[in-house]
N, CA, C and O atoms as CSV, one atom per row, in Angstrom:
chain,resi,resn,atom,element,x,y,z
A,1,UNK,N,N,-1.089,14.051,-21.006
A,1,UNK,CA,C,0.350,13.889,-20.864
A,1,UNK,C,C,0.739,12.471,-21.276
A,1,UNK,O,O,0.204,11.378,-21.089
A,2,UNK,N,N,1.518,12.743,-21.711
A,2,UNK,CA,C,2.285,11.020,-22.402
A,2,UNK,C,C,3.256,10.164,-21.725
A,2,UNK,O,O,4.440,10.457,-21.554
A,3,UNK,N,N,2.437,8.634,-21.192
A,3,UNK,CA,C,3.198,8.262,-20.698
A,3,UNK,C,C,4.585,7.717,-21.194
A,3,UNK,O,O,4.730,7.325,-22.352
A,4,UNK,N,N,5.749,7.707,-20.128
A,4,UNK,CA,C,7.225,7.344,-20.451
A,4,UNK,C,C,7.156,5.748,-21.205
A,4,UNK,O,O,6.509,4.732,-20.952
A,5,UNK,N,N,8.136,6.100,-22.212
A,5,UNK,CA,C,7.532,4.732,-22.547
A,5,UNK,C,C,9.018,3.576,-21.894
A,5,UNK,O,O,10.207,3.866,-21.761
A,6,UNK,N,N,8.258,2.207,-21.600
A,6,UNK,CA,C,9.114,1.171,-21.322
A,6,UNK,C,C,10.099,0.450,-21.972
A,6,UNK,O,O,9.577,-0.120,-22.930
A,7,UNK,N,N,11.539,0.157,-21.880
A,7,UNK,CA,C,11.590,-0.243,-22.327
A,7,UNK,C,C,12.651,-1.411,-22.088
A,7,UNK,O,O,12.998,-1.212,-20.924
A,8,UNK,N,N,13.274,-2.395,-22.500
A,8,UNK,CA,C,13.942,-3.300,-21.867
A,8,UNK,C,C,14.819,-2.945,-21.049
A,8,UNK,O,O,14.713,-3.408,-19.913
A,9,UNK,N,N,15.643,-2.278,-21.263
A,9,UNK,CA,C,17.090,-1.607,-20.674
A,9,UNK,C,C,16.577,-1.036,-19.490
A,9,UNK,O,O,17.072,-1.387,-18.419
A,10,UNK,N,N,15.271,0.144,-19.526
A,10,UNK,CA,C,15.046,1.306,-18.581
A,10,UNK,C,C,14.554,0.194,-17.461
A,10,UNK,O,O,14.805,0.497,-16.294
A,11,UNK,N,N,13.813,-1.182,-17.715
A,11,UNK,CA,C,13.181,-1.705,-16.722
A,11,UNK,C,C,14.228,-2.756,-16.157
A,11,UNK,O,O,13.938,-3.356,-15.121
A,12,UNK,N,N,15.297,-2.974,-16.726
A,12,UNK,CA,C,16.706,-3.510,-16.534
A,12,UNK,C,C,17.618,-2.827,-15.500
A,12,UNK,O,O,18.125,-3.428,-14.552
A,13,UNK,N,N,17.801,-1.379,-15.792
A,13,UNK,CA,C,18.332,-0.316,-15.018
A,13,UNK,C,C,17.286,-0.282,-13.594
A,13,UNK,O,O,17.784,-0.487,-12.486
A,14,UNK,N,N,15.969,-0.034,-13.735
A,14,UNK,CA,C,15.577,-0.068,-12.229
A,14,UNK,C,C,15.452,-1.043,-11.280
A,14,UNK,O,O,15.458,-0.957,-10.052
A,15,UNK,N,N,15.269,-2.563,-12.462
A,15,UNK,CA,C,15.917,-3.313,-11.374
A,15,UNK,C,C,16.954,-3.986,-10.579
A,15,UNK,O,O,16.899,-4.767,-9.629
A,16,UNK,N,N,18.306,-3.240,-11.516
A,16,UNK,CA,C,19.385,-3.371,-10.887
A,16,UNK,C,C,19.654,-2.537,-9.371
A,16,UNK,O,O,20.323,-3.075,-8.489
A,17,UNK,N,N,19.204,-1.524,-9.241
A,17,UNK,CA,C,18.813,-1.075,-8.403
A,17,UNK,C,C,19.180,-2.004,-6.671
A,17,UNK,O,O,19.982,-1.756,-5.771
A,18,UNK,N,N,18.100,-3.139,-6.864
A,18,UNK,CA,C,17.249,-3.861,-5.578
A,18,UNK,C,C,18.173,-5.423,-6.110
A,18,UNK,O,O,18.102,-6.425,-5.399
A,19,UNK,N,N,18.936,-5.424,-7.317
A,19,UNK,CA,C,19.439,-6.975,-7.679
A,19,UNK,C,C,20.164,-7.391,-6.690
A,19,UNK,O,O,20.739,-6.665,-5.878
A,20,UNK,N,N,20.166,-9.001,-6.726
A,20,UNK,CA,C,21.507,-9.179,-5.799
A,20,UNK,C,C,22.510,-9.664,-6.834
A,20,UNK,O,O,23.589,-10.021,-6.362
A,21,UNK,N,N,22.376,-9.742,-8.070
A,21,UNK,CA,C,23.219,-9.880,-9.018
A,21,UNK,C,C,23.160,-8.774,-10.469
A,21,UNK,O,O,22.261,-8.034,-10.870
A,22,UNK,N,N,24.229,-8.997,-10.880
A,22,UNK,CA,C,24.215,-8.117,-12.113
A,22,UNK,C,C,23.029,-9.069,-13.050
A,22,UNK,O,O,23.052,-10.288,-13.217
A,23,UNK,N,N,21.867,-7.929,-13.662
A,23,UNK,CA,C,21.015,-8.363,-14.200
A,23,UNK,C,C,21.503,-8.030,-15.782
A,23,UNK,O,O,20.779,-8.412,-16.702
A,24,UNK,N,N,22.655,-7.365,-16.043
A,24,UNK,CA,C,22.676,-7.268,-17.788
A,24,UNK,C,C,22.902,-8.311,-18.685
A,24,UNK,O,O,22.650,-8.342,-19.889
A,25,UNK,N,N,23.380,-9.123,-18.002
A,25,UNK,CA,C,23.420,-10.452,-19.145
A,25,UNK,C,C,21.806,-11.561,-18.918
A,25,UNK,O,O,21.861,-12.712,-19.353
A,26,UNK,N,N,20.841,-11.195,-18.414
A,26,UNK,CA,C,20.221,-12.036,-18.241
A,26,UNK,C,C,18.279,-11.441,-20.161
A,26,UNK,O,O,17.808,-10.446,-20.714
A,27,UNK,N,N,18.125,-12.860,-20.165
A,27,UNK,CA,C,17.281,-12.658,-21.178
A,27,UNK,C,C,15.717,-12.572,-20.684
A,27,UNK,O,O,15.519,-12.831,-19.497
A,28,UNK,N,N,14.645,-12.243,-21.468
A,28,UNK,CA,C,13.417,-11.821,-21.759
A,28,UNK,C,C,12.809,-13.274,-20.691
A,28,UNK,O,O,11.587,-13.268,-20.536
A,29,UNK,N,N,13.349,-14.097,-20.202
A,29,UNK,CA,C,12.599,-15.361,-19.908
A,29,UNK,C,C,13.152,-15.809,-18.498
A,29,UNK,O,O,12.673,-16.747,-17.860
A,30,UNK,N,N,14.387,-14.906,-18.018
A,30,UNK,CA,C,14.829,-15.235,-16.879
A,30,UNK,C,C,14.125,-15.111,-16.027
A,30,UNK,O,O,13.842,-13.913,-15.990
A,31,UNK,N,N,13.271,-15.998,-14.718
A,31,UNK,CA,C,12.631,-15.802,-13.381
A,31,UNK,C,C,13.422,-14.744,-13.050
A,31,UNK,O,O,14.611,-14.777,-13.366
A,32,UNK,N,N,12.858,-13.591,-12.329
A,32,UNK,CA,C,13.361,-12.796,-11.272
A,32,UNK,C,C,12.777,-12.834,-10.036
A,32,UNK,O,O,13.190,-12.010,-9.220
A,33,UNK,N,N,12.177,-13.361,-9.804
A,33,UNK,CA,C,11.642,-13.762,-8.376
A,33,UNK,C,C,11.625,-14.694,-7.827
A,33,UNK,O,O,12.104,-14.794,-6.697
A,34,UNK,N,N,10.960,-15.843,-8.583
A,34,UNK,CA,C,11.016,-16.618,-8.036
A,34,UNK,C,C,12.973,-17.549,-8.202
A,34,UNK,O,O,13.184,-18.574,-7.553
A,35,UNK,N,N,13.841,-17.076,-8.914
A,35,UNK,CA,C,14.957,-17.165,-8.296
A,35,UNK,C,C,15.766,-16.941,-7.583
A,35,UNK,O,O,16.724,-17.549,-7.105
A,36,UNK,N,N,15.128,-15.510,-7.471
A,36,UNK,CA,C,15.699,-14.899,-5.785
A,36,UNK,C,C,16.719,-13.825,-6.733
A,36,UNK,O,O,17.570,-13.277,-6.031
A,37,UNK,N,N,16.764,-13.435,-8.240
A,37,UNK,CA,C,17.295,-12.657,-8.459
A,37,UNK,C,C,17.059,-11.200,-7.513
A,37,UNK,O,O,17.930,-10.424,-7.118
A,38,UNK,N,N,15.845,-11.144,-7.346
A,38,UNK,CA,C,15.023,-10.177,-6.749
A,38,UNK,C,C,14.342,-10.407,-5.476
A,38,UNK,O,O,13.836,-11.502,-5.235
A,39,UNK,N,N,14.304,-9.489,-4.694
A,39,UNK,CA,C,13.300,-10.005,-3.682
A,39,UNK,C,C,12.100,-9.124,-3.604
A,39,UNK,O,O,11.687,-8.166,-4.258
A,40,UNK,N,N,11.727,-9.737,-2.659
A,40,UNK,CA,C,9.896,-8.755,-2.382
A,40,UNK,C,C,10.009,-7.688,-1.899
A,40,UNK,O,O,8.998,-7.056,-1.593
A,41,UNK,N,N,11.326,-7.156,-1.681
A,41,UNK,CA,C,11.548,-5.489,-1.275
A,41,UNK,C,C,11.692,-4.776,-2.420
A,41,UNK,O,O,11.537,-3.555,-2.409
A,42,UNK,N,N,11.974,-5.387,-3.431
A,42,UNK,CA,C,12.352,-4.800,-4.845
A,42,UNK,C,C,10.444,-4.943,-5.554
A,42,UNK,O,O,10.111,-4.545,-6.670
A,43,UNK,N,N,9.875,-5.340,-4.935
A,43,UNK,CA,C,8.432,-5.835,-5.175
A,43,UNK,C,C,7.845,-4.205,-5.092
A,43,UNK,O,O,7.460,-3.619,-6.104
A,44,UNK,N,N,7.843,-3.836,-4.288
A,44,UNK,CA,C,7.183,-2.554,-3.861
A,44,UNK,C,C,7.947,-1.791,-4.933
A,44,UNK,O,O,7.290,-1.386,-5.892
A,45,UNK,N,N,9.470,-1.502,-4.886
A,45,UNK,CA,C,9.696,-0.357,-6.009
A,45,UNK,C,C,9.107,-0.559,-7.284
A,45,UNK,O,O,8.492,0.256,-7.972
A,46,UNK,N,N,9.384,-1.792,-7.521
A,46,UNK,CA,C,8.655,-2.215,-9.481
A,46,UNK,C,C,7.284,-2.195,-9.206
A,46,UNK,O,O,6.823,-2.151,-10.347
A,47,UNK,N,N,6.266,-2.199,-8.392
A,47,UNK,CA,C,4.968,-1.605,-8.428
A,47,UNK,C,C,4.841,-0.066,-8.621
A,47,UNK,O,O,3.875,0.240,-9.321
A,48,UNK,N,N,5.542,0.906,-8.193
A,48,UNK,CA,C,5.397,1.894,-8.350
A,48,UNK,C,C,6.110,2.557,-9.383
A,48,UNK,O,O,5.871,3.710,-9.741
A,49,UNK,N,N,6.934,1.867,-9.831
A,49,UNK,CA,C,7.745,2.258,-11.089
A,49,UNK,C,C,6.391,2.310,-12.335
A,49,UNK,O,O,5.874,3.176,-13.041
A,50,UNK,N,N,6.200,0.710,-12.072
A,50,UNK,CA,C,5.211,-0.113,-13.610
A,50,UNK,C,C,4.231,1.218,-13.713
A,50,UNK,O,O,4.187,1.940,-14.709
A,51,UNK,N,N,3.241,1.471,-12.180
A,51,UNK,CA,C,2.271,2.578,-12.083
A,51,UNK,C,C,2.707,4.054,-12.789
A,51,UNK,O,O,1.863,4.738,-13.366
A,52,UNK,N,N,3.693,4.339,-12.711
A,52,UNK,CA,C,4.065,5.821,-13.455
A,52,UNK,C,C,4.207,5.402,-15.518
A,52,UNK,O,O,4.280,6.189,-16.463
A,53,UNK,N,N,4.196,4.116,-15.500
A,53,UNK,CA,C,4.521,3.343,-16.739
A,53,UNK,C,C,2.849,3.426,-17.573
A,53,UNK,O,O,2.472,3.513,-18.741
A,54,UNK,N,N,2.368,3.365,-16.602
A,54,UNK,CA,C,1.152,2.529,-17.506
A,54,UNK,C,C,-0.139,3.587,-17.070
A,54,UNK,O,O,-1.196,3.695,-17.693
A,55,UNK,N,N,0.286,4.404,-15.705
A,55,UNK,CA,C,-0.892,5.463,-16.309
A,55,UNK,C,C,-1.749,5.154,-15.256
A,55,UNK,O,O,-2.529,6.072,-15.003
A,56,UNK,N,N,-1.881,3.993,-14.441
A,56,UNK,CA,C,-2.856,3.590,-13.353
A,56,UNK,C,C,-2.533,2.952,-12.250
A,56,UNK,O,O,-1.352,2.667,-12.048
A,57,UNK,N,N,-3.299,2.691,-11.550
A,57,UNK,CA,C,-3.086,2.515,-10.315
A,57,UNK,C,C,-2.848,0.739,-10.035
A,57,UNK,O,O,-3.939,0.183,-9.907
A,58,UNK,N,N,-1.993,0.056,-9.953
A,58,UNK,CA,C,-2.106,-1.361,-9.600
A,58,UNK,C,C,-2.851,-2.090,-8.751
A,58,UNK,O,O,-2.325,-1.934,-7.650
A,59,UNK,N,N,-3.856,-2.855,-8.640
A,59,UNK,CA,C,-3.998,-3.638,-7.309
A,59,UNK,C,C,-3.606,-4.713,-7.082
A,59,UNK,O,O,-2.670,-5.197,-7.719
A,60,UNK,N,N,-4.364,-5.485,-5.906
A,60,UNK,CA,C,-3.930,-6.888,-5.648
A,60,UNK,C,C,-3.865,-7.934,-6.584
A,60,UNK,O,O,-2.923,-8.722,-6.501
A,61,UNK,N,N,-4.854,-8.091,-7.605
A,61,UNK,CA,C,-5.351,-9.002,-8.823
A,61,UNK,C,C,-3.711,-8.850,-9.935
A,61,UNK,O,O,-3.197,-9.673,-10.693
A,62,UNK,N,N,-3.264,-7.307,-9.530
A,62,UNK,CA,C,-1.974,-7.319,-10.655
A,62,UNK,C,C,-0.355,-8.193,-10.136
A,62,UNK,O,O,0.736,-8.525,-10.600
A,63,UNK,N,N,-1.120,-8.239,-8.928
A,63,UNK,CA,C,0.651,-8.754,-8.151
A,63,UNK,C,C,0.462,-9.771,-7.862
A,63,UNK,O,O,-0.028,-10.281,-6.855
A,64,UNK,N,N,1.222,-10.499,-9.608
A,64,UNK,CA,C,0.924,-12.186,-9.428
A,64,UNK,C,C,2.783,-12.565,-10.289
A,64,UNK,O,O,3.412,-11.835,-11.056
A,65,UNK,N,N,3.074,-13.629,-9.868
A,65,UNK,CA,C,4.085,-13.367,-10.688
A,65,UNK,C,C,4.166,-13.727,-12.480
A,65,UNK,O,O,5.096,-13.763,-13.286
A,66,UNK,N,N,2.911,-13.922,-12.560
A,66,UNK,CA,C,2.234,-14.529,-13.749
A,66,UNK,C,C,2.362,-12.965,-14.635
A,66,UNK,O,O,2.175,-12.827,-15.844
A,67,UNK,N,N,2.674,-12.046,-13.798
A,67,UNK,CA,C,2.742,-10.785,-14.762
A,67,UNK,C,C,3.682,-10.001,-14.797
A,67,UNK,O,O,3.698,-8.934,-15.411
A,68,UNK,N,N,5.270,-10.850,-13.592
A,68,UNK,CA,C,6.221,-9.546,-12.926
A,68,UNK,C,C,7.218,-10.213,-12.750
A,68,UNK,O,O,8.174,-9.702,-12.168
A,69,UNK,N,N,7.294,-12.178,-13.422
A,69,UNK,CA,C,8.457,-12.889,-12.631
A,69,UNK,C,C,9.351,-12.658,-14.176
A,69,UNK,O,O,9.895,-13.741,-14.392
A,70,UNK,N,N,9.532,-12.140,-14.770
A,70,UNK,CA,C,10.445,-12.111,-16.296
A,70,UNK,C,C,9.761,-10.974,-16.986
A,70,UNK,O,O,8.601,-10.636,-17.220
A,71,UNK,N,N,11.318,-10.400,-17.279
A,71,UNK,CA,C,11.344,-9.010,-17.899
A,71,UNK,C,C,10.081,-9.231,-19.099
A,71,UNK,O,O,9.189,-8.389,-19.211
A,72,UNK,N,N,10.127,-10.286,-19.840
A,72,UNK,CA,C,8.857,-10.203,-21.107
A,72,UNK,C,C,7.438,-10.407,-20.596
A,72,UNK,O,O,6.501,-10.122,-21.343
A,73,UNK,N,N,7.162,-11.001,-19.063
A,73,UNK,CA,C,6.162,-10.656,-18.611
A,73,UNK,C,C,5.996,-9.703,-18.301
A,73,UNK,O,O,4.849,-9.344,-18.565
A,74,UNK,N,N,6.907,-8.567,-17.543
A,74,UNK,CA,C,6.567,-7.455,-17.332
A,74,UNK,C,C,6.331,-6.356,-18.387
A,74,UNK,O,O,5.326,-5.659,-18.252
A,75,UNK,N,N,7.062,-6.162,-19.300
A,75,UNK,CA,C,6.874,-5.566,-20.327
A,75,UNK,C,C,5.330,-6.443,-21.061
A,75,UNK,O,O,4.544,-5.546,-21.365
A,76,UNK,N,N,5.063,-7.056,-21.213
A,76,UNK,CA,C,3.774,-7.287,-21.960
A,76,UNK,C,C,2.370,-6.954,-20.950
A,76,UNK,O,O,1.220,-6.843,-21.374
A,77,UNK,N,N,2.952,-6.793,-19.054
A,77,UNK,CA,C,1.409,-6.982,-19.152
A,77,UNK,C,C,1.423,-5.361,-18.909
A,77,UNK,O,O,0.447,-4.816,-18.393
A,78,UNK,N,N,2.698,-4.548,-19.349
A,78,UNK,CA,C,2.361,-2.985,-18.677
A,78,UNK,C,C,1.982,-2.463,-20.432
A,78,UNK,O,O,1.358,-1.440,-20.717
A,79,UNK,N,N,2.462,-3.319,-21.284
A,79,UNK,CA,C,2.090,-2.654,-22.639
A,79,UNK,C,C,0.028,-2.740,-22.830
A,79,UNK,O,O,-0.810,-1.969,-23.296
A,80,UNK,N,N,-0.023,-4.079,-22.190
A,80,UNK,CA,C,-1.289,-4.262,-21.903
A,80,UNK,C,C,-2.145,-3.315,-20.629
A,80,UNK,O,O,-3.258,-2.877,-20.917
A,81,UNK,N,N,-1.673,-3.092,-19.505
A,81,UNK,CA,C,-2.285,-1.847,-18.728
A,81,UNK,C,C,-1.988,-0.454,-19.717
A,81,UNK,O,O,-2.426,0.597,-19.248
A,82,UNK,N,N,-1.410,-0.386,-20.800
A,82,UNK,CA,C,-1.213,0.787,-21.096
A,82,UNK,C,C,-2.381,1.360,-22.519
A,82,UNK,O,O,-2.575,2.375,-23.188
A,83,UNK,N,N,-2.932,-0.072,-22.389
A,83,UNK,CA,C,-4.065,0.175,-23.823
A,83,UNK,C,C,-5.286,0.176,-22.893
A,83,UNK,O,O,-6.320,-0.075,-23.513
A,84,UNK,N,N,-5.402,0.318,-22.008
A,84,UNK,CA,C,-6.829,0.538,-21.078
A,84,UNK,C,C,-7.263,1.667,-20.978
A,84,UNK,O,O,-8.283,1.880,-20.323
């Protein structure tokens, strides 16, 4: 089965969701966490979102913000869980 594929907007849309601000004007490099666009309750949904994304199961080693604090980190490291 083929996973859904990601893409800026769709991972834009789910995290408007949990925002405390409108996230559509923001770019590929904006912190979302560590500015508080987002919080760590929105942490748990975008783990289980990324997981239906990429086909596997996340662990602790993945929840760094080195891979989840900006939309172009997130999109690169799920394009990267998705070639495994």
């Amino acid at each position: 089965m083929a996973l859904p594929t990601l893409t800026k907007e769709s991972l834009i849309e789910q995290l408007e969701v949990h925002a405390r601000d409108d996230l559509g004007d923001i770019d590929e490099d904006t912190e979302l966490f560590s500015s508080g666009l987002i919080d760590s309750f929105a942490m748990v949904e975008l783990l289980v979102f990324l997981e239906r994304h990429t086909g596997t199961k996340l662990g602790p080693e993945d929840i760094d913000l080195d891979n989840l604090d900006t939309i172009g980190r997130i999109l690169k490291f799920v394009d990267s869980r998705k070639r495994r």
